[in-house]
N, C-alpha and C positions, 0 to 999 in steps of 0.2 A: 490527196492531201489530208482529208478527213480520219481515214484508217490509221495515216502517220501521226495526228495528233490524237489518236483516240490510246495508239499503242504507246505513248510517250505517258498518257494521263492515267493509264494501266501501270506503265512501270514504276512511275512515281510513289501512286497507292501501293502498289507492292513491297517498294522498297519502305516506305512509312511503317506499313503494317508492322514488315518482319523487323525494322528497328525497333520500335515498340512491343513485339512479342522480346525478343532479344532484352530490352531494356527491363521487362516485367520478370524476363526467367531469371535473367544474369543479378537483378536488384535486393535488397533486402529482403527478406521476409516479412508477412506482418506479425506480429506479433498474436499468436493465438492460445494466450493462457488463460485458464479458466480462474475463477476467483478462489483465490485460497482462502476456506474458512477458518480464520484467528479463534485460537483459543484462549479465552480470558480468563483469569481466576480470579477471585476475590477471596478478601479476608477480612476479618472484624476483630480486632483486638479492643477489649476496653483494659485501662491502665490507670494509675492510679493521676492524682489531678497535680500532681506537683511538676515542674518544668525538665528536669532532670530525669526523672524517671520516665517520661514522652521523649525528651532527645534521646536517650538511650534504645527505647524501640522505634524511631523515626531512622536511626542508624543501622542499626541491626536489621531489619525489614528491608531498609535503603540496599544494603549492601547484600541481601541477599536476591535482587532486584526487582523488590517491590516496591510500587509508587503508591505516594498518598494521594487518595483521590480524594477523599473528606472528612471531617472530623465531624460526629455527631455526640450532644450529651445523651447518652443513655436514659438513666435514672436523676438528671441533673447533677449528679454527684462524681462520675464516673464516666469521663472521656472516650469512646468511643473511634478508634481507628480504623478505617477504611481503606484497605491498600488491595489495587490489580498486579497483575503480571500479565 
């Protein structure tokens, strides 16, 4: 009686196992990509201090697609644009 429940408690593990091997081969993969390193670029435009002539390169830089990351005054006098890609 011992053997018949020792071979029942074998087959059981058995069948466990190889469903769980089965369920690990047949499943998703995980995912193993390495870190792509991003390329940034920066740019410095200074322009003149009137609001037109900043919309004008806020557009044109926009559309070419660069983002304003900050406006700094330079020399106080002369706006400074700071745009990534």
């Amino acid at each position: 009686m011992q053997n018949v429940r020792r071979s029942w408690e074998w087959l059981i593990a058995g069948v466990s196992l190889g469903a769980l091997g089965f369920l690990l081969f047949m499943g998703q993969p995980f995912p193993a990509k390495a870190q792509e390193s991003k390329r940034i670029q920066y740019k410095i435009v200074e322009v003149l201090p009137d609001t037109q002539n900043m919309q004008t390169m806020l557009n044109e830089f926009g559309s070419s697609g660069w983002e304003l990351v900050a406006v700094s005054m330079g020399n106080m006098t002369e706006p400074r644009l700071i745009f990534k890609k």
